[in-house]
C-alpha positions, 0 to 999 in steps of 0.5 A, spaced: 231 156 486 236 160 483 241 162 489 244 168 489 250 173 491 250 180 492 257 183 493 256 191 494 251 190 498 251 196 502 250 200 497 246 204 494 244 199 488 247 193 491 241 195 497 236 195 492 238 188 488 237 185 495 231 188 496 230 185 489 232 179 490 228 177 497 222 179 493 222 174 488 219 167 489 225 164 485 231 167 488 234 165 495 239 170 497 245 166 500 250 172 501 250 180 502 257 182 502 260 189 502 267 192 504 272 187 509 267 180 509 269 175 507 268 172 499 268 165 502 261 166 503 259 166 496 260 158 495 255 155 493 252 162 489 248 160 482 249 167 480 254 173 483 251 180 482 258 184 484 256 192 485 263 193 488 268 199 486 272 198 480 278 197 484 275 190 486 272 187 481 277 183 478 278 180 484 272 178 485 271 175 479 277 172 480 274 168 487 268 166 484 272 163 478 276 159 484 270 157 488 265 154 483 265 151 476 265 154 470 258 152 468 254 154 474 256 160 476 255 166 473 257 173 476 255 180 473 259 185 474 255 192 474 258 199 476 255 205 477 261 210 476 267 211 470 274 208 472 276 211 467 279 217 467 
């Protein structure tokens, strides 16, 4: 079983990767975290999907970095809106 995290979880896409996520037989989701939880709860994650603001992605990629090694973490960082201006 692949264990994975959800960062953004509340909205609109991480919602949907959530319900993705629990629909298959080979994925255990072991965080759904959004805005003010704790990063702490992505210990153990085998894969970190982060649809957060593009204001907080650096730090949570930063985190998941500390907190697992190198080989077995991997964190997608998607975004739905430009943060460039």
């Amino acid at each position: 079983m692949i264990k994975v995290a959800v960062l953004g979880a509340k909205g609109r896409m991480g919602a949907e990767t959530v319900k993705t996520v629990k629909a298959q037989s080979d994925l255990t989701l072991v965080a759904e975290l959004d805005l003010g939880d704790s990063l702490d709860a992505i210990k153990g994650a085998d894969v970190v999907v982060d649809f957060t603001h593009p204001d907080s992605v650096m730090k949570n990629v930063e985190f998941a970095i500390s907190m697992a090694s190198m080989l077995s973490l991997v964190q997608l960082v998607l975004t739905t809106k430009n943060s460039r201006k």
